[in-house]
C-alpha positions in Angstrom: -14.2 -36.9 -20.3 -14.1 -37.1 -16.3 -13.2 -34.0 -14.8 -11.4 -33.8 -11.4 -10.6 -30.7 -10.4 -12.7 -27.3 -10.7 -10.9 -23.7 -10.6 -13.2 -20.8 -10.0 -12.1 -16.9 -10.4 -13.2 -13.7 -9.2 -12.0 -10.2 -10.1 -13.1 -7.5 -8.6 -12.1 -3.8 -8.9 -11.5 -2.3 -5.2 -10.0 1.1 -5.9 -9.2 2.4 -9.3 -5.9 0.9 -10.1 -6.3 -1.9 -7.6 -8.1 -4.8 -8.5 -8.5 -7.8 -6.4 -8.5 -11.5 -7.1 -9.7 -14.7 -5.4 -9.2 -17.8 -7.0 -10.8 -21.6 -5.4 -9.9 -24.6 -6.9 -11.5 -28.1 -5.7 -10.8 -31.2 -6.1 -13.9 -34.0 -7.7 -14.2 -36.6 -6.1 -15.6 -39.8 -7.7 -19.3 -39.7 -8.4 -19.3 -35.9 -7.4 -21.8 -33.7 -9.3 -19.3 -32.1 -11.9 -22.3 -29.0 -12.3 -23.3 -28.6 -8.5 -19.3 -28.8 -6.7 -18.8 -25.6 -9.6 -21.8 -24.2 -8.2 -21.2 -24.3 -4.4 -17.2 -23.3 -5.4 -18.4 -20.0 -6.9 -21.0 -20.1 -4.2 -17.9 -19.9 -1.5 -15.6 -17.2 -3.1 -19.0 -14.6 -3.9 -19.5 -15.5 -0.1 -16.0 -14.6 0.9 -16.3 -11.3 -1.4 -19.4 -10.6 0.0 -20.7 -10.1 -3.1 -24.0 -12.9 -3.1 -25.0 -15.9 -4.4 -25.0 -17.8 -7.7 -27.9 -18.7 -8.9 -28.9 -22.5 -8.6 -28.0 -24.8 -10.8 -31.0 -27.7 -10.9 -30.0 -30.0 -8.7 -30.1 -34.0 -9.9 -30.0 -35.6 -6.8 -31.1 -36.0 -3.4 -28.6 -33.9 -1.0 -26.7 -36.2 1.4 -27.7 -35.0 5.1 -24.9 -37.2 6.6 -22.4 -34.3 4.7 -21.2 -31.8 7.1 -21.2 -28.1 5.3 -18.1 -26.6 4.0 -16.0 -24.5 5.4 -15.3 -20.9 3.9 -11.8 -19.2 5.1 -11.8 -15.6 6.5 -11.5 -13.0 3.7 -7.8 -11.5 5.7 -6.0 -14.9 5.0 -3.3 -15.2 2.4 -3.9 -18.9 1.9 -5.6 -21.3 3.4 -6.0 -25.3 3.0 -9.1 -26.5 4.2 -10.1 -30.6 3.8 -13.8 -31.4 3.8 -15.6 -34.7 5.2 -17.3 -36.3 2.1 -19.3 -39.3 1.7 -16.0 -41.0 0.1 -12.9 -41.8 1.9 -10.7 -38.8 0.3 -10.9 -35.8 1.6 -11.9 -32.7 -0.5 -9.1 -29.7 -0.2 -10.1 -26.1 -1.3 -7.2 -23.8 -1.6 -8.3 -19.8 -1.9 -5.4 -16.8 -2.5 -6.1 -13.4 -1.6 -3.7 -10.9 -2.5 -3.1 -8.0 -0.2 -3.3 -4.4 -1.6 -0.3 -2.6 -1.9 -0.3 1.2 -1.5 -0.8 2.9 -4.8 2.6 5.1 -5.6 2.7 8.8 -5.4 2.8 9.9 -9.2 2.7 13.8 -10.4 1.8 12.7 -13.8 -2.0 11.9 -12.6 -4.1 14.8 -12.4 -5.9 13.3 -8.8 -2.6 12.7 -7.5 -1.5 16.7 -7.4 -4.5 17.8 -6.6 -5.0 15.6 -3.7 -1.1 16.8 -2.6 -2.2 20.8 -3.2 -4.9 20.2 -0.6 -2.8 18.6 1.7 0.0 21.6 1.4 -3.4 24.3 2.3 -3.9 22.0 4.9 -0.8 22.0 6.3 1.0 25.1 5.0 -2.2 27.5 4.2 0.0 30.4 2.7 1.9 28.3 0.3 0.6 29.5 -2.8 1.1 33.0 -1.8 5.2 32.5 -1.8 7.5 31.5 -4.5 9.9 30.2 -2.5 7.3 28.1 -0.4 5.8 27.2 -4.3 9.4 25.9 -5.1 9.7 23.9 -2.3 6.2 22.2 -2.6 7.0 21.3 -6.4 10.3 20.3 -5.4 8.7 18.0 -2.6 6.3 16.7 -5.3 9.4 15.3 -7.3 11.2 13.8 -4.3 8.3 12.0 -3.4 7.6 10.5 -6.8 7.5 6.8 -6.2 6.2 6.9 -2.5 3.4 5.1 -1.1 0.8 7.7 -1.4 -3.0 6.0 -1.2 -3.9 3.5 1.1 -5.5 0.8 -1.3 -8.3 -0.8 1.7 -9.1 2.6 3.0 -8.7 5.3 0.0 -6.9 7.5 2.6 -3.4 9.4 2.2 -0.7 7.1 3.9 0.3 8.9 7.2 4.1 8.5 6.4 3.5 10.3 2.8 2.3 13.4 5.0 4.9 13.3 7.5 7.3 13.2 4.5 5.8 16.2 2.8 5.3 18.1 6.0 9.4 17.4 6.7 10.8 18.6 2.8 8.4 21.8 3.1 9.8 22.9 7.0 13.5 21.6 6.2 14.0 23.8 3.7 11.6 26.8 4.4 13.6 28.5 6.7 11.8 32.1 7.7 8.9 31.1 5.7 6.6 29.2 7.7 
């Protein structure tokens, strides 16, 4: 069996519902290592995830100092096609995917969700449990926005535009009550 091409995956879970994925594949070129190129490929994407090393695989051979090191992309990129100088005349190409992190959707059915919305309304409206009307209109704002990006995924915070829409449905229809 002569294997030519080495895929490497990492999973890693960022926020609770938001897992992220970086995926490497390389190519083998002839007379390549088949056990170190798998090693330095996972080596790369723990580097890109910050997340350390693999341990080291026993080496067989000498290391070539003529080889220039490889190249690891920046974690923001989407994808990115890098070729490497090897000893051969075929040039290695490394292809890595991030995935961006979407939002995660306002949803009154999670517990976390309402709870982090009642603390915004105190925030914002301090004397809304105290009214009926102003507790109609805050569950009525909680349907409306079912759906709506809610939780920035990268920083855990409330997306500004959720808040700017909850702050409009509670004052558009509160008349006298604010």
């Amino acid at each position: 069996m002569h294997v030519t091409q080495i895929v490497y995956s990492k999973t890693i879970q960022e926020n609770q519902y938001e897992p992220e994925i970086l995926e490497a594949t390389a190519t083998i070129e002839e007379g390549e290592d088949f056990e170190e190129a798998a090693v330095k490929l996972r080596d790369q994407v723990r580097s890109v995830l910050g997340i350390g090393k693999a341990k080291a695989a026993p080496v067989k051979k000498e290391e070539k100092k003529d080889e220039e090191p490889p190249e690891v992309p920046s974690e923001s990129s989407e994808e990115v096609e890098k070729p490497r100088a090897t000893n051969s005349k075929k040039a290695k190409t490394t292809k890595k995917t991030t995935r961006r992190k979407k939002p995660v959707k306002y949803d009154r059915e999670v517990k976390d969700h309402k709870t982090k919305l009642g603390e915004l309304l105190t925030e914002h409206f301090p004397d809304w449990k105290k009214s009926d009307e102003m507790k109609r209109l805050a569950k009525e704002a909680s349907t409306d926005l079912e759906g709506e990006d809610f939780i920035d995924a990268a920083s855990g915070e409330i997306v500004e535009s959720f808040i700017k829409k909850l702050v409009k449905a509670m004052e558009s229809g509160s008349g006298d009550e604010l």
